[in-house]
C-alpha positions as CSV (number, residue, x, y, z in Angstrom):
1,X,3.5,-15.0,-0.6
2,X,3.7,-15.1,-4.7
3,X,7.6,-14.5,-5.2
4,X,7.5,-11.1,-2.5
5,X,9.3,-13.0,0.2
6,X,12.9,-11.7,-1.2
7,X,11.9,-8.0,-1.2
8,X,10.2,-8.8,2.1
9,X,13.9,-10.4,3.4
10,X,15.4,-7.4,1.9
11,X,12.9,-5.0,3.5
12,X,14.1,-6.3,6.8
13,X,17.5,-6.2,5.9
14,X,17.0,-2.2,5.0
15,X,15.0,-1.7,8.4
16,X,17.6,-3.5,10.6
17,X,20.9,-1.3,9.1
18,X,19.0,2.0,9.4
19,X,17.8,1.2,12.8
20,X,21.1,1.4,13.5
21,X,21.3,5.4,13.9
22,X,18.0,8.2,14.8
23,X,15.7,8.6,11.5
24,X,15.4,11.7,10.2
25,X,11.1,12.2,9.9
26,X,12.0,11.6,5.4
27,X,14.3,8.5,5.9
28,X,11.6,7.1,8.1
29,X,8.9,8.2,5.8
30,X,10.9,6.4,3.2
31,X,11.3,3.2,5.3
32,X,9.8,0.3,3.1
33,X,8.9,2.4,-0.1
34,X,10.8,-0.2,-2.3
35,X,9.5,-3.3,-0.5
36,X,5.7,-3.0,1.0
37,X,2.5,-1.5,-0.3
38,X,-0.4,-0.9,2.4
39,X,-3.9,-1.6,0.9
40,X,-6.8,-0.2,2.8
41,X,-10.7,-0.1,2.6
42,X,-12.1,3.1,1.9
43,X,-15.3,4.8,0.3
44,X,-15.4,6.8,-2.9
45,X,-17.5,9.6,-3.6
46,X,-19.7,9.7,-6.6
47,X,-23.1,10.3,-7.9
48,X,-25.9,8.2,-9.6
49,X,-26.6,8.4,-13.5
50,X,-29.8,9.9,-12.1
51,X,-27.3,12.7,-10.5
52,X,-28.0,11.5,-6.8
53,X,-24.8,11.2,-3.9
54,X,-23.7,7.9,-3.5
55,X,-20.7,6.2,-1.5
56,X,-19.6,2.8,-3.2
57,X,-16.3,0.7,-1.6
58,X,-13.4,0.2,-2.7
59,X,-9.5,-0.5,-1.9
60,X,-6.9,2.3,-1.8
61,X,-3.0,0.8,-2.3
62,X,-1.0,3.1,-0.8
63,X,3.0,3.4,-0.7
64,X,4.7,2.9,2.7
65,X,4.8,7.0,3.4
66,X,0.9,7.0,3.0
67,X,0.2,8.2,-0.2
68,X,-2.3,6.9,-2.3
69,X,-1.3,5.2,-5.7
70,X,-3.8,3.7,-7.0
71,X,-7.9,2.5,-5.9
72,X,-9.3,-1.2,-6.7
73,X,-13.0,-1.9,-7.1
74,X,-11.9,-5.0,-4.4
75,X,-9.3,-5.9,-1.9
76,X,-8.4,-9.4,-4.3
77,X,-7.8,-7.2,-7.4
78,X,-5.8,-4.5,-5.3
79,X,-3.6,-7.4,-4.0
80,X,-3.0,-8.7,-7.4
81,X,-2.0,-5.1,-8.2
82,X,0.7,-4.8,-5.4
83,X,2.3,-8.4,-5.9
84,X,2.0,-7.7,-10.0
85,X,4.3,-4.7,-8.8
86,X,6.7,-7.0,-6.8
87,X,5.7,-5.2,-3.4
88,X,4.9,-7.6,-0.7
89,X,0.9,-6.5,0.3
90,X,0.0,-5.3,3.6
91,X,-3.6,-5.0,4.6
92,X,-4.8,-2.1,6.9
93,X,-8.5,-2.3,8.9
């Protein structure tokens, strides 16, 4: 786990103290924004130099509330990305 096992260990440590109490629908949104990023296959919309529709893959990373921060051309360079970043990655099928 390239050096992310101490915000992962923290991560936990932030879960277990605010599972203590109800979340509010923003702290659990916010649950894990400093510690995880989620990266997840998904299929980007483009045309063709010849000006046809085409679909190519690619890798969204994506903070723990969902939204989108950046898009790799593959899942190896969007998990460099996120451990680069000192997030621990998470993959999502």
């Amino acid at each position: 786990m390239c050096g992310g096992s101490e915000s992962l260990k923290e991560g936990m440590m932030s879960v277990q103290e605010t599972m203590q109490k109800p979340l509010s629908q923003q702290e659990f949104a916010a649950l894990g924004m400093e510690a995880f990023a989620y990266i997840k296959p998904i299929e980007l919309q483009g045309q063709t130099t010849e000006g046809q529709d085409a679909t190519m893959p690619a890798f969204a990373i994506c903070a723990a509330d969902g939204k989108q921060l950046a898009v790799a051309a593959n899942r190896d360079a969007a998990w460099a990305a996120v451990v680069q970043h000192g997030l621990e990655p998470l993959s999502l099928h």
